[in-house]
C-alpha positions as CSV (number, residue, x, y, z in Angstrom):
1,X,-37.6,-41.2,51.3
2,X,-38.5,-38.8,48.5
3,X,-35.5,-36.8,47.0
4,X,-36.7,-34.1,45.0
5,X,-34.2,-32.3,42.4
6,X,-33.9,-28.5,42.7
7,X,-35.8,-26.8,40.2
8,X,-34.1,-23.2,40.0
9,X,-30.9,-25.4,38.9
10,X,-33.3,-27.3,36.2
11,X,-33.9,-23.9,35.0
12,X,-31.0,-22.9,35.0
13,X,-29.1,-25.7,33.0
14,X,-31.5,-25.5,31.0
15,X,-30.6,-21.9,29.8
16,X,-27.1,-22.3,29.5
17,X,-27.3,-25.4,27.3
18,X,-29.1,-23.6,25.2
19,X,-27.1,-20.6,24.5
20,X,-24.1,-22.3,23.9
21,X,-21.2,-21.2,21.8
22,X,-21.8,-23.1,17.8
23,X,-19.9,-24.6,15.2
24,X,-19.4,-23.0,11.8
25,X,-20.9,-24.6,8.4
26,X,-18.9,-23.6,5.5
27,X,-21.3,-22.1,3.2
28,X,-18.9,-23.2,-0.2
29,X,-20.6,-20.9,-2.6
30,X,-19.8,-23.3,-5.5
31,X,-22.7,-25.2,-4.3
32,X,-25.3,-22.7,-2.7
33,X,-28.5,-22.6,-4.7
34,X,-29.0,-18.6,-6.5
35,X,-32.2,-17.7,-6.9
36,X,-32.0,-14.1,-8.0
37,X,-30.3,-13.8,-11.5
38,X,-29.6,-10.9,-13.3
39,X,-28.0,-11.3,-17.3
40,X,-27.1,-9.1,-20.3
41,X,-24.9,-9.8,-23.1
42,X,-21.6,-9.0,-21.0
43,X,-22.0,-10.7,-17.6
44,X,-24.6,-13.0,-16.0
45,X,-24.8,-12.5,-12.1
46,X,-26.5,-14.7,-9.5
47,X,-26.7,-14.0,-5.5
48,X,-28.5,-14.8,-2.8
49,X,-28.7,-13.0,0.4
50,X,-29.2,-15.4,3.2
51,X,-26.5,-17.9,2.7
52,X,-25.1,-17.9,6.4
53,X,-28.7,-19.3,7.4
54,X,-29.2,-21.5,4.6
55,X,-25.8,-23.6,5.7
56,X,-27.4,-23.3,9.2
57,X,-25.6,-20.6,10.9
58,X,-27.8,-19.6,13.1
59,X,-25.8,-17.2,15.2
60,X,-23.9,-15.8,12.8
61,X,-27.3,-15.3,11.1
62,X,-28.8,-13.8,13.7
63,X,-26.1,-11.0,13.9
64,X,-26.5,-10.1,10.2
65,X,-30.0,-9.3,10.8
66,X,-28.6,-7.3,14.1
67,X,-25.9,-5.6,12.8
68,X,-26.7,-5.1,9.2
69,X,-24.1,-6.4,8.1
70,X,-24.9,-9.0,5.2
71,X,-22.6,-12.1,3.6
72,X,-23.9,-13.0,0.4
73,X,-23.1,-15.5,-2.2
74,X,-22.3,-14.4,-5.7
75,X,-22.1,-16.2,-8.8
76,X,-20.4,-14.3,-11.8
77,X,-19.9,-15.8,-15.4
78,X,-17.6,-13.1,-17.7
79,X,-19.2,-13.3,-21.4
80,X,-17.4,-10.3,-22.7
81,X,-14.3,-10.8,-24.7
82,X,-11.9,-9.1,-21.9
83,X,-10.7,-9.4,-18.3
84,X,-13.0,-7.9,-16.2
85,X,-12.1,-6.9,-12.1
86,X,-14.9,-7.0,-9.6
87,X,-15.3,-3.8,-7.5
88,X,-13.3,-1.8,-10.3
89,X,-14.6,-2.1,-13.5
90,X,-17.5,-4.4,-12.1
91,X,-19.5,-2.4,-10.0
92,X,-21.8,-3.9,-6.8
93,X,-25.9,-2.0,-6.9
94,X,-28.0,-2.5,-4.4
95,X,-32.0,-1.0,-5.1
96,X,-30.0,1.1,-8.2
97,X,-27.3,2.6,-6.2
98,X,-23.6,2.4,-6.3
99,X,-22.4,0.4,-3.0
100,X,-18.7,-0.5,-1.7
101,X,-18.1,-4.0,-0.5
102,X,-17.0,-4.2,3.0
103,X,-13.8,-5.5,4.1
104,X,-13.7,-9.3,5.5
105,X,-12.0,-8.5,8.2
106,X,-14.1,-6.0,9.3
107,X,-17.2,-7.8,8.8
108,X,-15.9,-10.5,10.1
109,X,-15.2,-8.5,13.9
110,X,-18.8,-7.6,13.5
111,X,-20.7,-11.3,13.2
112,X,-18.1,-12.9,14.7
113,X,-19.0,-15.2,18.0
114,X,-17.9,-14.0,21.4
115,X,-16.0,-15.6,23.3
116,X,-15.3,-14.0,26.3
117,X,-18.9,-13.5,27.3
118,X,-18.6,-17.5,28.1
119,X,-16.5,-17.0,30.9
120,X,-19.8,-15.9,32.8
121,X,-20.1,-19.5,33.1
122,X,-17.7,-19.6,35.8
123,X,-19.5,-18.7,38.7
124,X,-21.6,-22.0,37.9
125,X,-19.0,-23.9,39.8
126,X,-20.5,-22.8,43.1
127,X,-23.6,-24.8,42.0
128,X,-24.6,-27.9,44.0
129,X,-27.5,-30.2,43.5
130,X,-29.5,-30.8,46.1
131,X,-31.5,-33.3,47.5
132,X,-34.3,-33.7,49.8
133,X,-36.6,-35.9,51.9
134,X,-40.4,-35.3,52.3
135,X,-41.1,-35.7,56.2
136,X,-45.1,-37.6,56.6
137,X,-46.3,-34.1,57.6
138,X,-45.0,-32.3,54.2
139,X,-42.1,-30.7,55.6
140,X,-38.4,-30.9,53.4
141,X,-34.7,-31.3,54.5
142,X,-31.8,-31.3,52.9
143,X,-30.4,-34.9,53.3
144,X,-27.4,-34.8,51.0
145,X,-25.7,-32.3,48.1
146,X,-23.2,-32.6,46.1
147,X,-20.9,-30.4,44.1
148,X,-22.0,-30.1,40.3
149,X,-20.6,-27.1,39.7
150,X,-17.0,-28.2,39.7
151,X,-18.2,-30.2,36.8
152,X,-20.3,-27.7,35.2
153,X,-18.8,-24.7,35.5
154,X,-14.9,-24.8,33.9
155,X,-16.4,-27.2,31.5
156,X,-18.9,-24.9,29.7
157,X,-16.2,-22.0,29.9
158,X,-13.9,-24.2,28.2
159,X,-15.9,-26.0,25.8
160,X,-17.8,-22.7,24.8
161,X,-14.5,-20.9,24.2
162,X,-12.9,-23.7,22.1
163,X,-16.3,-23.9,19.8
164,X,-16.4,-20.3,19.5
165,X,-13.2,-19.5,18.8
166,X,-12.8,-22.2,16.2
167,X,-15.7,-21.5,14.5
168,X,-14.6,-17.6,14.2
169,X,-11.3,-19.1,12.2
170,X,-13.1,-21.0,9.5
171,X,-15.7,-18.1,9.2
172,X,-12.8,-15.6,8.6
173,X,-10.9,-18.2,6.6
174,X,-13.5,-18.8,4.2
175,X,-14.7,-15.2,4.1
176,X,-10.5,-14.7,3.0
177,X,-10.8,-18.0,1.0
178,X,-13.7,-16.6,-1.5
179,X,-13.3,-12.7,-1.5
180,X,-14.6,-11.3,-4.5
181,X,-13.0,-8.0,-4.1
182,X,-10.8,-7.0,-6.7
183,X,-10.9,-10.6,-7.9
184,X,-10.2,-10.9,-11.9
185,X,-12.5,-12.1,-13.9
186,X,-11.2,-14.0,-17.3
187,X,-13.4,-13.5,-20.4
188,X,-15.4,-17.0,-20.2
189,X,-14.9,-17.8,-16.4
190,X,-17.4,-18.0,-13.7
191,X,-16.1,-17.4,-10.4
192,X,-17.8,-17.7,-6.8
193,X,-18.0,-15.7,-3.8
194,X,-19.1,-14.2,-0.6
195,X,-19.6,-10.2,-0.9
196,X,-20.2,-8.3,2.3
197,X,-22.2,-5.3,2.4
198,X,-23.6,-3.1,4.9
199,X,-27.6,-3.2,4.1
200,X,-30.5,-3.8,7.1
201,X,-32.8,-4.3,4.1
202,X,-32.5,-7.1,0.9
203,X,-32.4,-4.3,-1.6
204,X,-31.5,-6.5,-5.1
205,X,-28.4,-6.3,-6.2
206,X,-26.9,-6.2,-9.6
207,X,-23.5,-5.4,-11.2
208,X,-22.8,-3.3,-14.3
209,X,-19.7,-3.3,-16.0
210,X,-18.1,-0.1,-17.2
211,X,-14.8,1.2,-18.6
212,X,-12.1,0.7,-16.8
213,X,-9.4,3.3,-15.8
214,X,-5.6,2.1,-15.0
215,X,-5.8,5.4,-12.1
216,X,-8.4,3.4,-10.3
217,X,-10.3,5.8,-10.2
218,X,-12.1,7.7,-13.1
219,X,-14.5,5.9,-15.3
C-alpha cells in the first residue's frame, strides 16, 4: 500500500512557516559600525541608515523601506566648550535641509509587527492530513486521516502572537532607551542613538550647531 501525503497541505505549511511572526535584535548603537562621518571643529557626527537590517531585522526592515519611515544610528562627540541639546540647538539635515525627528512612539506604531493578522491562522485547525492507497489499476482512496489542524492551527496563532508582540516591546523599549531627541550633550561627551525620520530616500545627513534660544524657538 502506497500512502501518498497531500500536496496542497505541503504547500500550504510551507507558506505559513515562512511568514511567521520574528524576534527582535537589539541594534545597541554603542556597537553599530558608522560609516558616513561628518566633522568640524565643534561636533563630529557619524550615522548610518540601515541599522534595523544590519542587526538582522528583517521585517522591521522591510517596513522602513515601505513606510518610509527610517531608524538610524547616530554617533555624536561634543568638541565645543558648552552643553549642546540635540534637536534644539543641534539641528538634524538631510540632502541640506532642515528635518524634525519623529516621535518613537509614532514610528514605532508604523514598523511595528502585527499581531492580529496571525489569528488568520485559525481556520488551519480544520486541516487534516490525508492519506491514500494506490489501487493496481492507478486509482486512489482515502484509507485513513487524521486531524493536524488541532495541532497546527492554535499553535501558530499563539506562538505568532507571543513573538510578535514581544518583539514590538524591546523594539519600542530600546527606541525609548536611546532617543536622541532633546538629549544633552556635555562639552567632551559622545553619546549614542537611534534618530527616526520620515525619508523614502538615504539623503545624507548632517547636524549643525547654532545659537541657542531659552524660548525654544528663535535662533
Amino acid at each position: 500500500m502506497k500512502k501518498n501525503l497531500h500536496y496542497s497541505l505541503i504547500a500550504v505549511l510551507a507558506i505559513l512557516f515562512t511568514s511567521c511572526a520574528s524576534s527582535y535584535k537589539p541594534i545597541k548603537p554603542p556597537s553599530v559600525s558608522y560609516i558616513k562621518t561628518v566633522e568640524d571643529s565643534t561636533i563630529t557626527f557619524s550615522y548610518q541608515y540601515r541599522a534595523l537590517r544590519i542587526a538582522r531585522n528583517g521585517k522591521y526592515a522591510r517596513k522602513e523601506e515601505k513606510k518610509g519611515v527610517k531608524v538610524v544610528a547616530i554617533k555624536i562627540t561634543n568638541h565645543s566648550d558648552q552643553f549642546v541639546t540635540f534637536n534644539k540647538n543641534l539641528k538634524l539635515y538631510a540632502g541640506g535641509q532642515e528635518i524634525k525627528p519623529l516621535d518613537p512612539l509614532f514610528a514605532y506604531k508604523q514598523l511595528k509587527q502585527k499581531s492580529a493578522i496571525y489569528l488568520l491562522y485559525a481556520p488551519l485547525t480544520l486541516l487534516r492530513l490525508y492519506f491514500y492507497s494506490t489501487d493496481q489499476y492507478g486509482n486512489s482512496t482515502v484509507t485513513n486521516s487524521f486531524p493536524i489542524g488541532y495541532a497546527i492551527g492554535p499553535g501558530l496563532v499563539i506562538r505568532n502572537m507571543v513573538v510578535a508582540g514581544n518583539a514590538n516591546k524591546r523594539f519600542l523599549e530600546e527606541l525609548g532607551k536611546y532617543s536622541l531627541i532633546n538629549r544633552e550633550i556635555k562639552p567632551g561627551e559622545t553619546v549614542y542613538g537611534l534618530v527616526c525620520i520620515q525619508d523614502f530616500n538615504y539623503d545624507p545627513l548632517s547636524v549643525k550647531l547654532k545659537p541657542y534660544s531659552p524660548l525654544g524657538n528663535g535662533f
